[in-house]
C-alpha positions as a Markdown table, in Angstrom:
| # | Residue | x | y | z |
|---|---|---|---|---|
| 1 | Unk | -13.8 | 39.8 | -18.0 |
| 2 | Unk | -14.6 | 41.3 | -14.3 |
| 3 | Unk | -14.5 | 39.3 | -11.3 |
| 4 | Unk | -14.4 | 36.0 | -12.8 |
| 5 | Unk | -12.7 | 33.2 | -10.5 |
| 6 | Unk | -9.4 | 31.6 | -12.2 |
| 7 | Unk | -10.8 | 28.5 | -12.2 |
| 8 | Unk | -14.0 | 29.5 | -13.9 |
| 9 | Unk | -11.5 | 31.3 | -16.0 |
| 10 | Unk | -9.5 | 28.2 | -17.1 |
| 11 | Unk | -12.6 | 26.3 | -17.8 |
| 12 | Unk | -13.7 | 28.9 | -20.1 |
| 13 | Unk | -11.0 | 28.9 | -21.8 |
| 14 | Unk | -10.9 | 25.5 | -22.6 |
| 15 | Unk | -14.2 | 25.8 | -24.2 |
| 16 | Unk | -13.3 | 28.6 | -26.2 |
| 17 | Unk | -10.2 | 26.0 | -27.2 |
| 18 | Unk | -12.6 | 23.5 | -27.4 |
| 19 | Unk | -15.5 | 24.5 | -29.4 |
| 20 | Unk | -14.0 | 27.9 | -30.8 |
| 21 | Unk | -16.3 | 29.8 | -28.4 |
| 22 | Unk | -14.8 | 33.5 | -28.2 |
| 23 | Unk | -15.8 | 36.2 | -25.6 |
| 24 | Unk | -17.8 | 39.2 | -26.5 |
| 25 | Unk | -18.2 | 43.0 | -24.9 |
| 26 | Unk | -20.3 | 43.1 | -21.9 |
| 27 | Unk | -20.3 | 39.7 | -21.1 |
| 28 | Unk | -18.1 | 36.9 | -19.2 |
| 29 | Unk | -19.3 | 34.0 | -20.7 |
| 30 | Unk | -18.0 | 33.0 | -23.5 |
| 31 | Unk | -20.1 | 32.3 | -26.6 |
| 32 | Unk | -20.0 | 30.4 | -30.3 |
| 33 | Unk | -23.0 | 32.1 | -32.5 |
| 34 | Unk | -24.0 | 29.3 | -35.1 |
| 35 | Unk | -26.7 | 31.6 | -37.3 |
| 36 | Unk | -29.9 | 31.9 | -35.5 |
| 37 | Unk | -28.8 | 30.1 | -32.4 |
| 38 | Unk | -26.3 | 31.3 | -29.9 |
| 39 | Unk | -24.2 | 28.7 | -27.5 |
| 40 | Unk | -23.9 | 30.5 | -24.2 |
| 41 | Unk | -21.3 | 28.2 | -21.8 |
| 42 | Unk | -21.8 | 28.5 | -18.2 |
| 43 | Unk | -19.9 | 26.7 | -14.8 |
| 44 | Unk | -21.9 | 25.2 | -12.5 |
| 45 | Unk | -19.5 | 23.5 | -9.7 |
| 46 | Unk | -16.4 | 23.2 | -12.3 |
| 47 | Unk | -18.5 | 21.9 | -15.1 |
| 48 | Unk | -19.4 | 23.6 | -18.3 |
| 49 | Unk | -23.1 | 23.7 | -19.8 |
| 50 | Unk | -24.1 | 24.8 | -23.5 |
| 51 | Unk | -27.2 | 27.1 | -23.2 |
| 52 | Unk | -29.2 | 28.0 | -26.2 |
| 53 | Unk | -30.6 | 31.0 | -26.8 |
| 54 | Unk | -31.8 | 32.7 | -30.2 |
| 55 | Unk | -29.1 | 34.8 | -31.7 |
| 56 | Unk | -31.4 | 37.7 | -31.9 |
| 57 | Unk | -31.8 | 37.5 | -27.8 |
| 58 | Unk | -28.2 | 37.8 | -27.2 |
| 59 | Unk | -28.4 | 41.6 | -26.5 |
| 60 | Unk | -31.2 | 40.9 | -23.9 |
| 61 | Unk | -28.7 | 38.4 | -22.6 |
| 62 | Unk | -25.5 | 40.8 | -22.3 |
| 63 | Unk | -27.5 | 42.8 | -19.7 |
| 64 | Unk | -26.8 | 40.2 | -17.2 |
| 65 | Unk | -22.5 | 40.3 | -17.6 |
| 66 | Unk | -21.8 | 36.7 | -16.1 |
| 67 | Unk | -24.8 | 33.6 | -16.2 |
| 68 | Unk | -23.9 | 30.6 | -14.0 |
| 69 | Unk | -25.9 | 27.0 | -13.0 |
| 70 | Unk | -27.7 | 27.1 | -10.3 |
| 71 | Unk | -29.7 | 23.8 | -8.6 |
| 72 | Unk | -33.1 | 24.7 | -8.1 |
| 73 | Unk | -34.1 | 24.0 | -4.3 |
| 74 | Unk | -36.4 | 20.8 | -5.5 |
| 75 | Unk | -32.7 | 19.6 | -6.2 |
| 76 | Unk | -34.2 | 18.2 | -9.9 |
| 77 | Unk | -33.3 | 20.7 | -12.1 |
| 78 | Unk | -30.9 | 23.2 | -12.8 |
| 79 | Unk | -31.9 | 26.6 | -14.1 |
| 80 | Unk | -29.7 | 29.1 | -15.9 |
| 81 | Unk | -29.4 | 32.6 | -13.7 |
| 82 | Unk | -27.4 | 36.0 | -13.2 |
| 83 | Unk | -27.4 | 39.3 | -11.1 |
| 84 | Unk | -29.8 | 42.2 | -13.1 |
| 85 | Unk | -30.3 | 45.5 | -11.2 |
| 86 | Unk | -28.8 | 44.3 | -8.4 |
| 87 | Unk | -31.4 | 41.0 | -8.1 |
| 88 | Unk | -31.2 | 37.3 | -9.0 |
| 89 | Unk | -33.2 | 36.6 | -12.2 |
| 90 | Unk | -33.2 | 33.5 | -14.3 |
| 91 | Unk | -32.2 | 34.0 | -17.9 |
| 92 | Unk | -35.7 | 33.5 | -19.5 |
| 93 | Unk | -37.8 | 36.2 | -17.1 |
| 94 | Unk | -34.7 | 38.1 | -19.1 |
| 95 | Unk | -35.9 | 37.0 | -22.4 |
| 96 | Unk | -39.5 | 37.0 | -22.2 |
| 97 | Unk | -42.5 | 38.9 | -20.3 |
| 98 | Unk | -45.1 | 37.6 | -18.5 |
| 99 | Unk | -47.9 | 38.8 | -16.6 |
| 100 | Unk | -47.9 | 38.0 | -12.7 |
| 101 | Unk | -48.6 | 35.1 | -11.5 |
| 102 | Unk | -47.0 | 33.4 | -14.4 |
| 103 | Unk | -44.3 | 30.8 | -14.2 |
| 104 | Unk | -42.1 | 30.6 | -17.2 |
| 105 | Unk | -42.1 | 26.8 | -18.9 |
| 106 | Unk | -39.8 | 25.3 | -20.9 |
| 107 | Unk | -41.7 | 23.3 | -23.5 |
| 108 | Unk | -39.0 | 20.7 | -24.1 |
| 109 | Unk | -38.3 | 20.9 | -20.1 |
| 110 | Unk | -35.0 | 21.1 | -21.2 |
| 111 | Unk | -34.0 | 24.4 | -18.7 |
| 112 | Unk | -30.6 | 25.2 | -20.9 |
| 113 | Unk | -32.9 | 25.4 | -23.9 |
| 114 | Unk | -33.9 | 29.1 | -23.4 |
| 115 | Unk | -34.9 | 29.2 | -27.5 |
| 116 | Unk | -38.1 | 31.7 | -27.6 |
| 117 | Unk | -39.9 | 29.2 | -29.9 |
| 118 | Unk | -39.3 | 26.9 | -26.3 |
| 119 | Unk | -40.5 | 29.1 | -23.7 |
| 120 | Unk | -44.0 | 30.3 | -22.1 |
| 121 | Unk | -45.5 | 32.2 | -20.1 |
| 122 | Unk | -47.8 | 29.3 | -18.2 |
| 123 | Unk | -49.8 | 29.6 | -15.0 |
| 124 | Unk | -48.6 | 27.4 | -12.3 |
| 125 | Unk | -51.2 | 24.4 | -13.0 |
| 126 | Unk | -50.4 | 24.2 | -16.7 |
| 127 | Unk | -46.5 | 24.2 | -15.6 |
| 128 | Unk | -46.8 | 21.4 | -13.6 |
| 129 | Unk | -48.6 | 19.9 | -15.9 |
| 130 | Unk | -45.2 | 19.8 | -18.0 |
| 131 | Unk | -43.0 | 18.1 | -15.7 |
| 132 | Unk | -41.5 | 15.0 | -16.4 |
| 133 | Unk | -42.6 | 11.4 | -14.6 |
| 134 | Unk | -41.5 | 11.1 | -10.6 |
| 135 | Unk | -39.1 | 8.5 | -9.9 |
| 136 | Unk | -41.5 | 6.5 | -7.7 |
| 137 | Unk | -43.9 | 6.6 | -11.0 |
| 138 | Unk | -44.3 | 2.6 | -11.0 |
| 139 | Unk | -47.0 | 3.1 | -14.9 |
| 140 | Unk | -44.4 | 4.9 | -17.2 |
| 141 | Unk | -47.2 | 7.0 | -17.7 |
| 142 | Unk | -47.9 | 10.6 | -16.4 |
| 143 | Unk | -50.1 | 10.7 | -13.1 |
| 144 | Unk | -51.0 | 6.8 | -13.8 |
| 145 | Unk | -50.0 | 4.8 | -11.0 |
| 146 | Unk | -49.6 | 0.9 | -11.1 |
| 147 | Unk | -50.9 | -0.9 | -7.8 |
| 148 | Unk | -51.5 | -4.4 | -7.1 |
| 149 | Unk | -52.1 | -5.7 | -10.6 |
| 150 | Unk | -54.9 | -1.9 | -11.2 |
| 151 | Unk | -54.4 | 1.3 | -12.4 |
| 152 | Unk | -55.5 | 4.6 | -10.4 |
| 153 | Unk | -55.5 | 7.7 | -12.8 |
| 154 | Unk | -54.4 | 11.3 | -10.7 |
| 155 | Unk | -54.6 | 15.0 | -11.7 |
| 156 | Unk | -54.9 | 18.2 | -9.6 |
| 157 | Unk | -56.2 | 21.2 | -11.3 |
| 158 | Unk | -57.4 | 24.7 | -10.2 |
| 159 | Unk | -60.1 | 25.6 | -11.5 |
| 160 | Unk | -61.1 | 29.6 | -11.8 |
| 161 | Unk | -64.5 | 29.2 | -11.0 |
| 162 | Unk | -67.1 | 26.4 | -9.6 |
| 163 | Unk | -68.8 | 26.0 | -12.6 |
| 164 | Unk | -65.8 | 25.0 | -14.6 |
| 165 | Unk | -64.6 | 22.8 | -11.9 |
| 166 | Unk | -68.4 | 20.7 | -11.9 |
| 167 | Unk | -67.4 | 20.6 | -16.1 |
| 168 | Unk | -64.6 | 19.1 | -15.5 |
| 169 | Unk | -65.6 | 16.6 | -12.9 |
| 170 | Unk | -69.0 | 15.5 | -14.8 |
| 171 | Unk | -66.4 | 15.0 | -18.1 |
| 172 | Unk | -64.5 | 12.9 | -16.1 |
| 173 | Unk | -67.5 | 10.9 | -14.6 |
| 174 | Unk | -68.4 | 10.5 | -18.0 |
| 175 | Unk | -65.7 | 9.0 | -19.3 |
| 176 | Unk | -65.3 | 6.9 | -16.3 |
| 177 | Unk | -69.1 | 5.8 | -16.5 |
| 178 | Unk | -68.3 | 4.3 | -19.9 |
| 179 | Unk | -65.3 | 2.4 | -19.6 |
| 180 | Unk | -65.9 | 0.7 | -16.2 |
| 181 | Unk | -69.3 | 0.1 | -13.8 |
| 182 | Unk | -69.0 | 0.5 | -10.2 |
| 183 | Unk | -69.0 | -2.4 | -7.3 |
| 184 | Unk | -71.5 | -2.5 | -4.2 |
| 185 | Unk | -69.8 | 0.1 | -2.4 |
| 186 | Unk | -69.8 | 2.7 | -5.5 |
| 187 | Unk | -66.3 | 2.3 | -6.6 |
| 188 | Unk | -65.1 | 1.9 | -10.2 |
| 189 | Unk | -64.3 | -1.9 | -11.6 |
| 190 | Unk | -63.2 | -2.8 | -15.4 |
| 191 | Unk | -65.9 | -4.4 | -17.1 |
């Protein structure tokens, strides 16, 4: 192992104690490969995550010798990362390709579940679209907010062009036509 800290040492050592992770060439993390799925452990300030990945990705993953935590700057989640030709990359740009302009999701937004069968290559919109509810969500339901005894519905999307932008408006319209009429001043009411 190469320029790993003592105390990052220590830890993984107790792991390897612990779960009978072992160490394997070319990389500093140790590892406990259960069939198709591969338990990667990695420190983030003195603790010790499980990361999955598919067995068959592991050699992908040795390319990057040491994967730590590291707190994404929204300060909500926490992302799996390592040094690759001399740049920061997260482990699942390692694992998968996507075209530019893509973000990578995680399908279970679990971020130490880097399983192929849980990753995508999204564009930003539909990625969002996948997050989990806001703290100050007051419905329990995704972009429904609760406010004095109503309901107010929310979504943002890009569109590529107008025309599927009108689409989408007139289908909402619709919708909203059907289940409610609209007061003096044009604005929706439940019927």
């Amino acid at each position: 192992m190469r320029n790993v800290r003592k105390t990052t040492k220590r830890l993984y050592d107790k792991v390897c104690k612990e779960t009978g992770a072992c160490y394997v060439d070319g990389l500093n993390n140790p590892i406990n490969v259960n069939g198709d799925v591969t338990t990667i452990y990695c420190v983030y300030k003195k603790n010790v995550y499980p990361v999955l990945i598919d067995t068959i990705s592991l050699n992908k993953v040795k390319r990057v010798n040491t994967w730590v935590g590291n707190l994404q700057s929204d300060k909500t989640r926490m992302v799996v990362v390592g040094n690759y030709k001399g740049k920061r990359v997260a482990m699942p740009d390692i694992l998968i390709k996507k075209p530019a302009g893509y973000h990578i999701d995680h399908i279970n937004r679990n971020t130490f579940d880097n399983r192929l069968r849980n990753l995508r290559a999204v564009k930003p919109g539909v990625n969002m679209l996948n997050k989990g509810d806001y703290t100050t969500n007051t419905s329990g339901t995704r972009n429904v907010m609760a406010k004095d005894g109503s309901y107010r519905v929310a979504f943002m999307r890009k569109f590529e062009s107008l025309q599927l932008a009108i689409e989408c408006q007139q289908a909402v319209k619709a919708v909203l036509d059907e289940y409610s009429v609209m007061d003096a001043e044009g604005r929706h009411i439940t019927a």
